[in-house]
N, CA, C and O atoms as a MOPAC input file, in Angstrom:
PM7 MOZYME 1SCF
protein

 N     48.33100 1   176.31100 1    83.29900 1
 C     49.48600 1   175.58000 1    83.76400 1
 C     49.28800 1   174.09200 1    83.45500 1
 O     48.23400 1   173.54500 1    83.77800 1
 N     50.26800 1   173.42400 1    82.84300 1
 C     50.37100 1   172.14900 1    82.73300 1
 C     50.34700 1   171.02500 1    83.97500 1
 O     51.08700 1   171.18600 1    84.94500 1
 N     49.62100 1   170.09800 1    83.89600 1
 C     49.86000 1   169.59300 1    85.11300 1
 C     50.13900 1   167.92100 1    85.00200 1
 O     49.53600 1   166.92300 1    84.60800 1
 N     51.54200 1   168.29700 1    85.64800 1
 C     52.81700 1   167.46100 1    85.78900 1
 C     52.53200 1   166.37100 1    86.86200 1
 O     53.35400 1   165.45600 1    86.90700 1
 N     51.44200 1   166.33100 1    87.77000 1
 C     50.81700 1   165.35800 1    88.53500 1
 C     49.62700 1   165.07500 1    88.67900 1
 O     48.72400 1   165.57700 1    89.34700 1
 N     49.70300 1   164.02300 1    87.83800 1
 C     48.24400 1   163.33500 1    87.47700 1
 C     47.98700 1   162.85000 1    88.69200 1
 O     47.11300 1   162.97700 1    89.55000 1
 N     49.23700 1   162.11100 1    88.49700 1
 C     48.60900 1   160.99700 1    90.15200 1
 C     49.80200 1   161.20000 1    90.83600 1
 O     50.79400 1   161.33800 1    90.12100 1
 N     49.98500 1   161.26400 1    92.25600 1
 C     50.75600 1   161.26400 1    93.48600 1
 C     50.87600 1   159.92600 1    94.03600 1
 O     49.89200 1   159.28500 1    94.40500 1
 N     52.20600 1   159.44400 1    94.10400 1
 C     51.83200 1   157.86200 1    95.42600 1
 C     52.50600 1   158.17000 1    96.41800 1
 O     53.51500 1   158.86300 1    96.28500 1
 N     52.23400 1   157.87400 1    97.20800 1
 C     52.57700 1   158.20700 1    98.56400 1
 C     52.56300 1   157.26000 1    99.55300 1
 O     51.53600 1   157.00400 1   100.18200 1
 N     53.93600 1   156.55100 1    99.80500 1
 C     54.21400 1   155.34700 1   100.37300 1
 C     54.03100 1   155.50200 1   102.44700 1
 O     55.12800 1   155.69600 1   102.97200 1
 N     53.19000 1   155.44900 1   103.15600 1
 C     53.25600 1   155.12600 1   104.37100 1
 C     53.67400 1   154.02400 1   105.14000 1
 O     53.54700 1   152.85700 1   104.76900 1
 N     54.40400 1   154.54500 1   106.70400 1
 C     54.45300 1   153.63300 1   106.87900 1
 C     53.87600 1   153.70300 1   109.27700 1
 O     54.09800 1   153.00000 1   110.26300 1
 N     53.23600 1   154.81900 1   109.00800 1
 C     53.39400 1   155.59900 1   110.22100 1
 C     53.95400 1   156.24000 1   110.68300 1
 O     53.71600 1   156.27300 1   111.89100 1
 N     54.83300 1   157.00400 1   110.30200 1
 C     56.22100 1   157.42400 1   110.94600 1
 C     55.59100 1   158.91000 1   110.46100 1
 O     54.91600 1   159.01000 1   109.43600 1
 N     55.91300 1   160.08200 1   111.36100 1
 C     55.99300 1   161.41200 1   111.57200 1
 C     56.48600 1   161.85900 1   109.71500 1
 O     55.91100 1   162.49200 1   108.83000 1
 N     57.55000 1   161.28000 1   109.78400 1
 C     57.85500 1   161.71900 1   108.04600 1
 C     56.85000 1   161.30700 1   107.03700 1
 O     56.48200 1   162.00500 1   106.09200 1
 N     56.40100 1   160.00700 1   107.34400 1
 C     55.04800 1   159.74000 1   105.82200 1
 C     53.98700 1   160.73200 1   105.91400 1
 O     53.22900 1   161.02900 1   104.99000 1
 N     53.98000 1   161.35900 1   107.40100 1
 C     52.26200 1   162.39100 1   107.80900 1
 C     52.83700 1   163.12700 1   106.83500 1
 O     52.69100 1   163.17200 1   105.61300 1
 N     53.57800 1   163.74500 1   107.67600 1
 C     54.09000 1   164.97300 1   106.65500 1
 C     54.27400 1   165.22000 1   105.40400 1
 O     54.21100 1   166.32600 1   104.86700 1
 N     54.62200 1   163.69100 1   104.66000 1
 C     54.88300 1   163.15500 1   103.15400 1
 C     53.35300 1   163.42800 1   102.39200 1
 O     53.06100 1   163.87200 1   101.28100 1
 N     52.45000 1   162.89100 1   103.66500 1
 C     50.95100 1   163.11900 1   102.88000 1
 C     50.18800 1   164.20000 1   102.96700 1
 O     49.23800 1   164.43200 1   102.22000 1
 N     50.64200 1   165.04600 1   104.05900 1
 C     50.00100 1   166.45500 1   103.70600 1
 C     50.70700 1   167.01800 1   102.55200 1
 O     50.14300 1   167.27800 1   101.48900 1
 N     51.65000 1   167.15600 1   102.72700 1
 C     52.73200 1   167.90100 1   101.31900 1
 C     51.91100 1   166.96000 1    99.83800 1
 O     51.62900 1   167.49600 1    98.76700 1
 N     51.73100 1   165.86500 1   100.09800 1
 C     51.34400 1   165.71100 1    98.60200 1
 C     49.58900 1   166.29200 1    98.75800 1
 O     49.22200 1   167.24600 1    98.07300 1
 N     48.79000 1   165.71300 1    99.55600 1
 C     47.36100 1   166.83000 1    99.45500 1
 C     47.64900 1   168.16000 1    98.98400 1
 O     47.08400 1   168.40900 1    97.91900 1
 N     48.33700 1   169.06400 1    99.44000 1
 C     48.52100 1   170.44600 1    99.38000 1
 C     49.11500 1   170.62500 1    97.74000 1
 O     48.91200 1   171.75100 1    97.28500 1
 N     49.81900 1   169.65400 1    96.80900 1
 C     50.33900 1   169.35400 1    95.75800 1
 C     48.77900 1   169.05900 1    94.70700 1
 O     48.31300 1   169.67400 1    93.74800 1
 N     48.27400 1   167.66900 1    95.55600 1
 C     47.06100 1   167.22400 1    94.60000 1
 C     45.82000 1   168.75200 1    94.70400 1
 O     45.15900 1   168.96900 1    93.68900 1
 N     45.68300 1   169.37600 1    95.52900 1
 C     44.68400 1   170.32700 1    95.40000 1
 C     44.93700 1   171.47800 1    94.42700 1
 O     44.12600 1   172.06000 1    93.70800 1
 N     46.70900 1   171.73700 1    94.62200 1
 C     46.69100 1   172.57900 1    93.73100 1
 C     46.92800 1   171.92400 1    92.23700 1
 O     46.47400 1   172.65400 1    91.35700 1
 N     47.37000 1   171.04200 1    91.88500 1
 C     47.33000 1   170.60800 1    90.42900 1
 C     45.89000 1   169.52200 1    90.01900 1
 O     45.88100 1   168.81300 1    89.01200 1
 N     44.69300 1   169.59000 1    91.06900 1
 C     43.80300 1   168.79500 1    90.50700 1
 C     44.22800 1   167.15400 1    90.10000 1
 O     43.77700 1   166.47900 1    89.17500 1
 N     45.55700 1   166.66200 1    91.43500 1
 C     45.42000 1   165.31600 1    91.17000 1
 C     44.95700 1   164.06000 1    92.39800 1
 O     44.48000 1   164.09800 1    93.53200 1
 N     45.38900 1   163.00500 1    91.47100 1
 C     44.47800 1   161.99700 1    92.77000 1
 C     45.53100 1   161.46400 1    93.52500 1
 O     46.58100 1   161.56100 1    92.89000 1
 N     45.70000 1   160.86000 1    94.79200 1
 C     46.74200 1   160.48200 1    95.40900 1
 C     46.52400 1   159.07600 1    95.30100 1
 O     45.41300 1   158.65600 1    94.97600 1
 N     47.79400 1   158.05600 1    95.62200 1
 C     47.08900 1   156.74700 1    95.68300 1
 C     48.17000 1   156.37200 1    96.81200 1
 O     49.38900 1   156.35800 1    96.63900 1
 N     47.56200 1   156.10400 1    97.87200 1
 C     48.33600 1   155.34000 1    99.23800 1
 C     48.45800 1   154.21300 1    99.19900 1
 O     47.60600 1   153.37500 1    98.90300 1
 N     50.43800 1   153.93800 1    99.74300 1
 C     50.43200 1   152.33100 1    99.70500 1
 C     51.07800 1   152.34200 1   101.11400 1
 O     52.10400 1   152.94200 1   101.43400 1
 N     50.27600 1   151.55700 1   101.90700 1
 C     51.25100 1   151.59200 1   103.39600 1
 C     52.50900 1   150.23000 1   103.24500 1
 O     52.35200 1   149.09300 1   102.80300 1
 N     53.62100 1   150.82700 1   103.74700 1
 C     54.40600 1   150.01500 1   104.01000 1
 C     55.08100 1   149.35100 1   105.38500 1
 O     55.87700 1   149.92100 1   106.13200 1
 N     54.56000 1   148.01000 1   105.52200 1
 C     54.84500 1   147.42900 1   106.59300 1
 C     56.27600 1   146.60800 1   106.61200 1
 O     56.69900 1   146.05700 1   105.59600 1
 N     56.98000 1   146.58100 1   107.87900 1
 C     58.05900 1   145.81500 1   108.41100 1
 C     58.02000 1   144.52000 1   107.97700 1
 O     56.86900 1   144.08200 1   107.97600 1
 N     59.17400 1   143.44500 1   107.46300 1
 C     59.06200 1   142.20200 1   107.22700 1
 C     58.74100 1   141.67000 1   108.21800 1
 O     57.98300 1   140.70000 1   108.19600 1
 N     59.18400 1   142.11900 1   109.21600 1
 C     59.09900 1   140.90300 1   110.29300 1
 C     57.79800 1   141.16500 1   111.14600 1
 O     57.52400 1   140.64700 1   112.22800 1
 N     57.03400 1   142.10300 1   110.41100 1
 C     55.56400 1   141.90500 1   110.82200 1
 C     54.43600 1   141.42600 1   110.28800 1
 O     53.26200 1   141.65700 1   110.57700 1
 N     55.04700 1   140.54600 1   109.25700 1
 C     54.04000 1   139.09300 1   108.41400 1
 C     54.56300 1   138.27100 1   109.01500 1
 O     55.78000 1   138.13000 1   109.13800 1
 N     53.43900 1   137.39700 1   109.62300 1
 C     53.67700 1   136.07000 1   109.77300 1
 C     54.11100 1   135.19600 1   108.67700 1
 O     53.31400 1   134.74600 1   107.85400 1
 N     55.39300 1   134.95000 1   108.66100 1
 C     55.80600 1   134.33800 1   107.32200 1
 C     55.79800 1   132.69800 1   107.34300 1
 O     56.09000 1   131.99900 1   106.37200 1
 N     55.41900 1   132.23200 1   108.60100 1
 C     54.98900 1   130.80900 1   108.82400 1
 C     53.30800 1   130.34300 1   107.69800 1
 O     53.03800 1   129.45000 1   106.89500 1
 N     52.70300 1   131.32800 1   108.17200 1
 C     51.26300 1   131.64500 1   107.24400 1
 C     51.50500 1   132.35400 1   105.88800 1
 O     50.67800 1   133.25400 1   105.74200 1
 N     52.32100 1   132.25200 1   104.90400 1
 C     52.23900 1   132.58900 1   104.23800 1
 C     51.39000 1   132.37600 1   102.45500 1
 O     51.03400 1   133.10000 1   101.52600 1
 N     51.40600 1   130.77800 1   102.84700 1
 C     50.51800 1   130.27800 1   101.73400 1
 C     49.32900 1   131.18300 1   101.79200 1
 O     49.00200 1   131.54600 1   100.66200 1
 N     48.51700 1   131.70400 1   102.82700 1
 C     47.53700 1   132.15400 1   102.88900 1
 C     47.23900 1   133.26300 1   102.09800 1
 O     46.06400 1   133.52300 1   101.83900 1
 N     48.43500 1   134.15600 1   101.55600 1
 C     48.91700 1   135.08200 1   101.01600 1
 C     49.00600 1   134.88400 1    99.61400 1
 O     48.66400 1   135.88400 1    98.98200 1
 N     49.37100 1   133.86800 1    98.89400 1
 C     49.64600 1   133.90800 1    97.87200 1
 C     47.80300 1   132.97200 1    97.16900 1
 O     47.62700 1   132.78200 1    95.96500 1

């Protein structure tokens, strides 16, 4: 079988739907032998955007 997922990303952000988003892709990467790569995604208004130079 060809395999159509090299790599998986899988955007979190805590929420009941990303768990679930990341078991479904494990259960995906085991069976096609791929790697996952997690990016959590946080709320704007939970950077301090006063501190932001610090960031860049």
């Amino acid at each position: 079988m060809t395999n159509n997922f090299k790599t998986i990303l899988v955007p979190l952000d805590g929420s009941r739907y990303s768990k679930k988003a990341l078991q479904r892709a494990i259960e995906i990467a085991h069976a096609f032998d791929s790697k996952i790569i997690l990016v959590y995604v946080a709320e704007k208004s939970s950077i301090n955007l006063l501190d932001r130079k610090e960031y860049m």
